[in-house]
C-alpha positions as YAML, in Angstrom:
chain: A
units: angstrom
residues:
- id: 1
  name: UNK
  ca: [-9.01, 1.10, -23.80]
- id: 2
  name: UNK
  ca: [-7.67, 4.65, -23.68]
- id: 3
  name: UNK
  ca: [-5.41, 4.28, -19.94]
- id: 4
  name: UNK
  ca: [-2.93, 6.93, -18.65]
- id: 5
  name: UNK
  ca: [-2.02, 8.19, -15.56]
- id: 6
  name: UNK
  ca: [-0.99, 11.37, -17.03]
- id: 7
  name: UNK
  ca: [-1.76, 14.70, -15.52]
- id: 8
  name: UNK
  ca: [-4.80, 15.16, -18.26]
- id: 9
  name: UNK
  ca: [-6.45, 12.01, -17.35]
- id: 10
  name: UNK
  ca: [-6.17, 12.52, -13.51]
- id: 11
  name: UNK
  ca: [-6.48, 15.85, -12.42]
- id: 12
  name: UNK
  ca: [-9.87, 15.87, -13.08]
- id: 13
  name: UNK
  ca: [-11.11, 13.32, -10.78]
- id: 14
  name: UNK
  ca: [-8.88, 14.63, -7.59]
- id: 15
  name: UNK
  ca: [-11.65, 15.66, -4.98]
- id: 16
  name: UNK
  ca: [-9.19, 16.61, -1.87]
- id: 17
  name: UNK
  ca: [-6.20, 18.63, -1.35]
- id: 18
  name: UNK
  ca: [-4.22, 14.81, -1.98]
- id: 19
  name: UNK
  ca: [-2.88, 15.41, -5.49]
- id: 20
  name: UNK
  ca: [-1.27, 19.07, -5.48]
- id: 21
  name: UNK
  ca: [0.74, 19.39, -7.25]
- id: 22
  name: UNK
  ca: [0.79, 16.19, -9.38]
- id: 23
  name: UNK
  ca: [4.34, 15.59, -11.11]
- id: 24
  name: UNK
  ca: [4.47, 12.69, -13.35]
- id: 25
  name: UNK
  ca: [6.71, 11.18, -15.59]
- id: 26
  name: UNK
  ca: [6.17, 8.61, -18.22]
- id: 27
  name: UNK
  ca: [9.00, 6.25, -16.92]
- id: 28
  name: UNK
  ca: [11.38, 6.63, -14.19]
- id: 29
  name: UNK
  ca: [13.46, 5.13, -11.10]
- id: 30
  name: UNK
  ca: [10.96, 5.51, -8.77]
- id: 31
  name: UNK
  ca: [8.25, 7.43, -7.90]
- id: 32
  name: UNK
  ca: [9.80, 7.59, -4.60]
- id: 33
  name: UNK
  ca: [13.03, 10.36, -6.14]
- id: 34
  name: UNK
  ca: [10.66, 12.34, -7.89]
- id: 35
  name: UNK
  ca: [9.33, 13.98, -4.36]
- id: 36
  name: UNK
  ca: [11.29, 16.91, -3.12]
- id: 37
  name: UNK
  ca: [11.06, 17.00, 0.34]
- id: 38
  name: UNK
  ca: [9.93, 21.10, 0.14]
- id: 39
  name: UNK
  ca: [7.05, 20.57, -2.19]
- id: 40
  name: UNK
  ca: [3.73, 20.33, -0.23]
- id: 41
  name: UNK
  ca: [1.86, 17.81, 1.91]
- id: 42
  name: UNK
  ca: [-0.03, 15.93, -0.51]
- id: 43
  name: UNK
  ca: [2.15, 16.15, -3.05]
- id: 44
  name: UNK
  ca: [2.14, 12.84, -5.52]
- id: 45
  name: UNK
  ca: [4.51, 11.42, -8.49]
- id: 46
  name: UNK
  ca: [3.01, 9.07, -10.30]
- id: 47
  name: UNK
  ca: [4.69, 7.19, -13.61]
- id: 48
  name: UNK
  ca: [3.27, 4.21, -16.25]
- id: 49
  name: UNK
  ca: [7.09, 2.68, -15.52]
- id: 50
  name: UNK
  ca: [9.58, 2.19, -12.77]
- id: 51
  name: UNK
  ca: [12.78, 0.84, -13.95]
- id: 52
  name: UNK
  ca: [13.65, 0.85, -10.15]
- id: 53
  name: UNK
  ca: [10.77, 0.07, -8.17]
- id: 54
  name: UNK
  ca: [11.16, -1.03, -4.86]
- id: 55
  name: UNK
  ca: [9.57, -2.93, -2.24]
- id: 56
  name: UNK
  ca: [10.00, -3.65, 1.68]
- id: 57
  name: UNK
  ca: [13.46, -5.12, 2.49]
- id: 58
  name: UNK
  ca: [15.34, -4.17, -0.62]
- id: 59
  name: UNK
  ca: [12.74, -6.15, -2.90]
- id: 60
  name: UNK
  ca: [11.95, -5.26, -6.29]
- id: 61
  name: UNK
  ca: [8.79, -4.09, -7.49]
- id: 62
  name: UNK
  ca: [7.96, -5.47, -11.36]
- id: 63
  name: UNK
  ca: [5.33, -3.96, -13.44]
- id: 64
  name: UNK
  ca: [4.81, -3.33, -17.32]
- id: 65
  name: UNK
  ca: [4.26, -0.10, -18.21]
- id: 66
  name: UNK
  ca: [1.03, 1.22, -18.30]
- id: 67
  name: UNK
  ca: [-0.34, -1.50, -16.28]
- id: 68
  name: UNK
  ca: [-0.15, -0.83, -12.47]
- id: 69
  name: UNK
  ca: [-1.04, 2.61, -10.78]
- id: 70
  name: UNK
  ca: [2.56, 3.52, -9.19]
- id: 71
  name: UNK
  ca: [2.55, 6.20, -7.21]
- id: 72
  name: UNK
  ca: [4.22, 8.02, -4.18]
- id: 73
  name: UNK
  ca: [2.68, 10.77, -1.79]
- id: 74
  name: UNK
  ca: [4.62, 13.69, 0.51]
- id: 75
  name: UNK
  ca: [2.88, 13.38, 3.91]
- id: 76
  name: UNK
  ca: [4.14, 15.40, 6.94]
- id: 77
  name: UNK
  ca: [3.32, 13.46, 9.82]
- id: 78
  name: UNK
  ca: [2.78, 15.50, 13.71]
- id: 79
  name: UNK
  ca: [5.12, 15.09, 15.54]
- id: 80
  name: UNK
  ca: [3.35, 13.11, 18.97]
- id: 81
  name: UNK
  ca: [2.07, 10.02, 16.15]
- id: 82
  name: UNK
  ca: [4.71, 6.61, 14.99]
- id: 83
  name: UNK
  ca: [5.56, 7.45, 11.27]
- id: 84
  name: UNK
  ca: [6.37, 3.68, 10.58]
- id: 85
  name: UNK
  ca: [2.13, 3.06, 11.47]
- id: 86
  name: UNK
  ca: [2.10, 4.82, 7.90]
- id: 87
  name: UNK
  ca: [2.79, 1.58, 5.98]
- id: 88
  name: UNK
  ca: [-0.78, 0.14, 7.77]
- id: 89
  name: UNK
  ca: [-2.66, 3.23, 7.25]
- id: 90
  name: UNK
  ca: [-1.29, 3.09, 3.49]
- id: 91
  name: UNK
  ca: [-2.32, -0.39, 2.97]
- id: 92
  name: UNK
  ca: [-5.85, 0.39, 4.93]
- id: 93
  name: UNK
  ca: [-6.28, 3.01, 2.20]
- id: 94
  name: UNK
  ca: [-5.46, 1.03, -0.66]
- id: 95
  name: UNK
  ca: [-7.77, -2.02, 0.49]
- id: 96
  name: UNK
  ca: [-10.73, 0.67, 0.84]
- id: 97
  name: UNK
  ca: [-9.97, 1.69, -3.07]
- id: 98
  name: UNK
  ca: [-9.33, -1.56, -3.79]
- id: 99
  name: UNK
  ca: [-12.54, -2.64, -2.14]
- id: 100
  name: UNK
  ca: [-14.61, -0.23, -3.96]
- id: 101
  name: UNK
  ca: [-13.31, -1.48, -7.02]
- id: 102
  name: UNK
  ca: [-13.64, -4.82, -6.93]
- id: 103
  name: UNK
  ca: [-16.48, -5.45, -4.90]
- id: 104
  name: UNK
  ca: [-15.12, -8.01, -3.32]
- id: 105
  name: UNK
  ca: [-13.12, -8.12, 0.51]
- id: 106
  name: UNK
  ca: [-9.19, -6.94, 0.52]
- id: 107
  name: UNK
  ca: [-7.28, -7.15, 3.59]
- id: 108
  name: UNK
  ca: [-4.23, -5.95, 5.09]
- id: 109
  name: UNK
  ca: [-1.23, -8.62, 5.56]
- id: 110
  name: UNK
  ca: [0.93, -7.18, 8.02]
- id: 111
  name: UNK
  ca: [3.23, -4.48, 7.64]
- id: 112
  name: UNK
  ca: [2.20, -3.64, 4.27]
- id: 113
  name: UNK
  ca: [0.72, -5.90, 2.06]
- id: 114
  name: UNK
  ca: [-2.69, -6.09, 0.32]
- id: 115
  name: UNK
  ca: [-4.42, -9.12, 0.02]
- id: 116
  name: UNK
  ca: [-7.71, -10.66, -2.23]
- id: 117
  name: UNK
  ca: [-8.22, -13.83, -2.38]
- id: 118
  name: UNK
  ca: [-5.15, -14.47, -0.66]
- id: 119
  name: UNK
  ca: [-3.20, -12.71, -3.70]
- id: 120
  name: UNK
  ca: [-1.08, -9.95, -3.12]
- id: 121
  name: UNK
  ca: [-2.15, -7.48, -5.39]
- id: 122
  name: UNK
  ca: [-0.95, -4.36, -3.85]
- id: 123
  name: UNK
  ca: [1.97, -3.25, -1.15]
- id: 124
  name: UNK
  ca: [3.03, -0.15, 0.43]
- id: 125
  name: UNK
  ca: [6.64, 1.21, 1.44]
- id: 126
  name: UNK
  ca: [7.14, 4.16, 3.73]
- id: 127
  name: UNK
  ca: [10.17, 6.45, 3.42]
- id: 128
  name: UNK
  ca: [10.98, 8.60, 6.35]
- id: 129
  name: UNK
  ca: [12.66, 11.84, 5.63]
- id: 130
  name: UNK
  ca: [13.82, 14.38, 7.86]
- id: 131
  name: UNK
  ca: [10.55, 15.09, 9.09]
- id: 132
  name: UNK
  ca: [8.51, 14.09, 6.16]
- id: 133
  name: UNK
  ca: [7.24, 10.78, 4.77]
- id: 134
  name: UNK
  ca: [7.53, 9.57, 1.33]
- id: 135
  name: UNK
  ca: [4.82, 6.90, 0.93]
- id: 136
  name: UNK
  ca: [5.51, 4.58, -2.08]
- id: 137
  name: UNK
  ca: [2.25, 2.82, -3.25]
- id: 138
  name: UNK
  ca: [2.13, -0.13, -6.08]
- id: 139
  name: UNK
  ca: [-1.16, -1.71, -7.36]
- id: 140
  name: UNK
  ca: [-1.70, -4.45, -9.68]
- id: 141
  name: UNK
  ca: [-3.93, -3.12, -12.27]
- id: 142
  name: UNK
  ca: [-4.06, -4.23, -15.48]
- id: 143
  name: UNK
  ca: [-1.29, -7.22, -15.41]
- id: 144
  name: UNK
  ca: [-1.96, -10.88, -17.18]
- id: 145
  name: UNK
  ca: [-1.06, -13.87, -15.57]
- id: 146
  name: UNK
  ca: [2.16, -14.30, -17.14]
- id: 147
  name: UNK
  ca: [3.34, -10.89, -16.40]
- id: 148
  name: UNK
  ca: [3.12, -11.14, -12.53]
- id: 149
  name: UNK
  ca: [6.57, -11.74, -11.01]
- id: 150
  name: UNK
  ca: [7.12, -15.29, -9.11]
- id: 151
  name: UNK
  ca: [7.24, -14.21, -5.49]
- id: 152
  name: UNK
  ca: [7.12, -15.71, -1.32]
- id: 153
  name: UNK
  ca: [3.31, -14.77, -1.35]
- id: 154
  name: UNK
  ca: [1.35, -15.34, -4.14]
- id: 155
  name: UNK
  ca: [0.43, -12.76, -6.21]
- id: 156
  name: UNK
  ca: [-2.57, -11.53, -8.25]
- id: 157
  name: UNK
  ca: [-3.79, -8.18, -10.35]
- id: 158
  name: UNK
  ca: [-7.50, -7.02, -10.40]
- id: 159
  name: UNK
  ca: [-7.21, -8.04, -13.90]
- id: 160
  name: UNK
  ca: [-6.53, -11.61, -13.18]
- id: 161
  name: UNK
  ca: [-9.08, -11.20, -9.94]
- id: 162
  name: UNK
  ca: [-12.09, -10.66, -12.02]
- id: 163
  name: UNK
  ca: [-11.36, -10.51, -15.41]
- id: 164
  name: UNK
  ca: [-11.83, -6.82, -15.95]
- id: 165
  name: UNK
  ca: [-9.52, -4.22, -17.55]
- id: 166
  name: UNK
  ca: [-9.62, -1.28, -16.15]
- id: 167
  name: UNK
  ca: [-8.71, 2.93, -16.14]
- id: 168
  name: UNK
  ca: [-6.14, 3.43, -14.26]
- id: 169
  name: UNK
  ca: [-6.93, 7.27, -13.56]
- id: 170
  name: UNK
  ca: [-10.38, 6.93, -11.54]
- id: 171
  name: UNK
  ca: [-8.20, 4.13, -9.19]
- id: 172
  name: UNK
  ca: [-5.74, 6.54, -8.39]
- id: 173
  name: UNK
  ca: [-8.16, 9.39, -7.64]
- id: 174
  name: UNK
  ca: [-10.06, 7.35, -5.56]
- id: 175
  name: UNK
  ca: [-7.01, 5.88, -4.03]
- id: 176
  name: UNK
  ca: [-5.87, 9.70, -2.79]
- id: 177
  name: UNK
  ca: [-9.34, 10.14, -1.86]
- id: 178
  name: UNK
  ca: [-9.24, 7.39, 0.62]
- id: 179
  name: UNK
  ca: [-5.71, 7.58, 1.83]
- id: 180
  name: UNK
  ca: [-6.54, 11.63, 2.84]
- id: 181
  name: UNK
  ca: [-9.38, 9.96, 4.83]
- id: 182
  name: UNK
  ca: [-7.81, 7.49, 6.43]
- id: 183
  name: UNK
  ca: [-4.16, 9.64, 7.24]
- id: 184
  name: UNK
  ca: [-6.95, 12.68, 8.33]
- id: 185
  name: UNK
  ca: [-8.16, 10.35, 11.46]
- id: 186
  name: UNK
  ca: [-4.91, 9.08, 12.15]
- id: 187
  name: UNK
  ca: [-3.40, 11.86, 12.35]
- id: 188
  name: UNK
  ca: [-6.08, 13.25, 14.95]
- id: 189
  name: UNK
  ca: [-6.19, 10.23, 17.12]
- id: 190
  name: UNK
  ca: [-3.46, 7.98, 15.68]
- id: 191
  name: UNK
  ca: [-3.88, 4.21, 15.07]
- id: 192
  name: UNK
  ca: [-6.71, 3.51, 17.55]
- id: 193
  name: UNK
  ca: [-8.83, 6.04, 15.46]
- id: 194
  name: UNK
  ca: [-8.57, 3.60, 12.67]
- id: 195
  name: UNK
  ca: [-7.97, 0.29, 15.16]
- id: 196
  name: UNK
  ca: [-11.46, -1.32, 14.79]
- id: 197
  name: UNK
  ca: [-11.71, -1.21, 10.78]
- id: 198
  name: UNK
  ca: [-7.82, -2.25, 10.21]
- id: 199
  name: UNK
  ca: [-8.45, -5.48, 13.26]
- id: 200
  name: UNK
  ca: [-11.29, -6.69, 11.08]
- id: 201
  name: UNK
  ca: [-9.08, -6.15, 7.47]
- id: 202
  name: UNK
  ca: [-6.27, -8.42, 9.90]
- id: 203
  name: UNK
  ca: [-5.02, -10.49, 6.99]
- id: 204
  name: UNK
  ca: [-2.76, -13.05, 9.53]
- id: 205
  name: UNK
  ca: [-5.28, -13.22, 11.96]
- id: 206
  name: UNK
  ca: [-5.01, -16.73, 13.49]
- id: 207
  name: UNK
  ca: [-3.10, -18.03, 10.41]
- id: 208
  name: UNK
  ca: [0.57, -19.72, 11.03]
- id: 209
  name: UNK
  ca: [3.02, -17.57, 10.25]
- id: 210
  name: UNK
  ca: [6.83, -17.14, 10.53]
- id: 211
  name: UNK
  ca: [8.64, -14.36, 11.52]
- id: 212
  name: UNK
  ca: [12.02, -13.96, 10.85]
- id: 213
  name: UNK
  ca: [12.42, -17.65, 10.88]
- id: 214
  name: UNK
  ca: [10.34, -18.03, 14.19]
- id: 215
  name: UNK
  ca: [7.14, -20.53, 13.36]
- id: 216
  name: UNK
  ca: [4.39, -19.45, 15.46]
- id: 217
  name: UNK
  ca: [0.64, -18.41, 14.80]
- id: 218
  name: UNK
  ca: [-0.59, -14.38, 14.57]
- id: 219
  name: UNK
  ca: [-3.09, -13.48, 16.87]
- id: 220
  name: UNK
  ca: [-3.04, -9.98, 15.09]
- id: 221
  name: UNK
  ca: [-2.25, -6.38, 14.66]
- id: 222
  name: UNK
  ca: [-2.13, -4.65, 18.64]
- id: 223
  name: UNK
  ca: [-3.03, -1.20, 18.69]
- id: 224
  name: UNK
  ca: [0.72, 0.15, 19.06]
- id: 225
  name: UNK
  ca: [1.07, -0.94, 15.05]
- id: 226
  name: UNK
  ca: [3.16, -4.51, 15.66]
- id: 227
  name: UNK
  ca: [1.83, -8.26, 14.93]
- id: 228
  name: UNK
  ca: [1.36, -10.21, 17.92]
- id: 229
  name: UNK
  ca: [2.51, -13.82, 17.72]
- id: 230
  name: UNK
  ca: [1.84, -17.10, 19.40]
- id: 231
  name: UNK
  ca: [5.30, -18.85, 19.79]
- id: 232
  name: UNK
  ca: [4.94, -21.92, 21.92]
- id: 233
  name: UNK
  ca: [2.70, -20.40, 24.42]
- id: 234
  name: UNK
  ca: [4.83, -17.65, 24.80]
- id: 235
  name: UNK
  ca: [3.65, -14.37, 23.30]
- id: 236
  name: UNK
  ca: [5.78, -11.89, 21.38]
- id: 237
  name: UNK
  ca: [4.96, -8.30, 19.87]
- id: 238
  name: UNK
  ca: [6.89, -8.18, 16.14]
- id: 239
  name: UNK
  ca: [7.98, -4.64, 15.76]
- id: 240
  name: UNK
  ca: [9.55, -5.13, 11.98]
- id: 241
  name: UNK
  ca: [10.40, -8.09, 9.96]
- id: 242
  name: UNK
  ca: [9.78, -10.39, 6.87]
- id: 243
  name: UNK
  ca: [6.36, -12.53, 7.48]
- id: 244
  name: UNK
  ca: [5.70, -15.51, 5.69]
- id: 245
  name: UNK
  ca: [2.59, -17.88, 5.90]
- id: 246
  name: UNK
  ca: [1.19, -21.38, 5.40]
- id: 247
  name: UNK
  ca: [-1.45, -21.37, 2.83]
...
């Protein structure tokens, strides 16, 4: 199968103003340094390798090259909306393309995680700068069993979902497609513009979780962007943190 995610094979497919200009590089750092913080909203870097990839919390992000669709898009947020809701509205975005993919339900795990079948397959990591964001997107693609990275939360590819290799290209366009949707309505009305479709994507819904080493159950995302959690009766808004979860 023919698979790039260079300017030649995407291009084509971009629909929206998401995508202009396109820089890409066949390896780099990160995705993340290759956005100038003058270029455009909408802007995107996208790379087959990231010899530096990183995740939420100063976590790595592993992929072979050519197998994931890494990417990171400028956004320029107004100034009356919460640029940390980004990370959900990413992840909303990127279960919609995912979704549409697969066929088959993906949810959002709270801050930034997405989840099918209770794999992670995808995450999202939002940069603030100055008055931009810099919103770092990873999605298993392409990846074999073996080549997933041993992590907290189980992970998975849509390769190992389904059994089906895929272009990388069409995910991506589609991806940009969605995430312009979905950042379009937040930005008008913020996160209860998008509240009722990202409550019923609520990965942690009802599930035990702990948070920051407090055991408690999630009784879900509230409409200001944190998890709200059960701990012994008592109930507690999470604002940031590292989530785990009994499977």
């Amino acid at each position: 199968m023919s698979d790039s995610l260079a300017p030649d094979s995407v291009e084509p497919l971009l629909r929206g103003r998401f995508g202009s200009p396109y820089l890409y590089e066949q390896s780099c750092e990160s995705t993340q340094a290759l956005l100038d913080s003058e270029l455009p909203e909408g802007a995107v870097a996208a790379c087959e390798e990231q010899t530096a990839g990183r995740g939420r919390l100063g976590r790595r992000w592993q992929a072979p090259a050519g197998t994931g669709v890494l990417c990171s898009v400028l956004l320029r947020p107004p100034a009356n909306r919460r640029a940390p809701e980004l990370s959900l509205i990413g992840g909303m975005a990127v279960a919609d393309c995912v979704e549409d993919v697969l066929g088959l339900s993906a949810q959002v795990k709270w801050p930034n995680d997405v989840m099918v079948n209770r794999r992670k397959v995808a995450g999202v990591l939002a940069e603030a700068r100055g008055g931009s964001v810099v919103l770092g997107i990873g999605i298993n693609v392409n990846q074999r069993r073996e080549e997933l990275p041993p992590t907290q939360t189980p992970v998975g590819s849509l390769l190992t979902i389904d059994g089906v290799p895929r272009e990388r290209a069409p995910i991506l366009a589609g991806l940009l497609s969605r995430l312009e949707q979905q950042y379009g309505r937040w930005c008008q009305g913020g996160l209860d513009a998008v509240y009722p479709t990202l409550g019923a994507r609520d990965f942690l819904r009802g599930r035990k979780v702990a948070v920051n080493g407090t055991s408690g159950y999630a009784i879900g995302i509230v409409r200001s962007g944190g998890l709200e959690v059960d701990v012994a009766g008592e109930r507690r808004i999470v604002e940031s943190g590292n989530v785990t979860y009994e499977r």
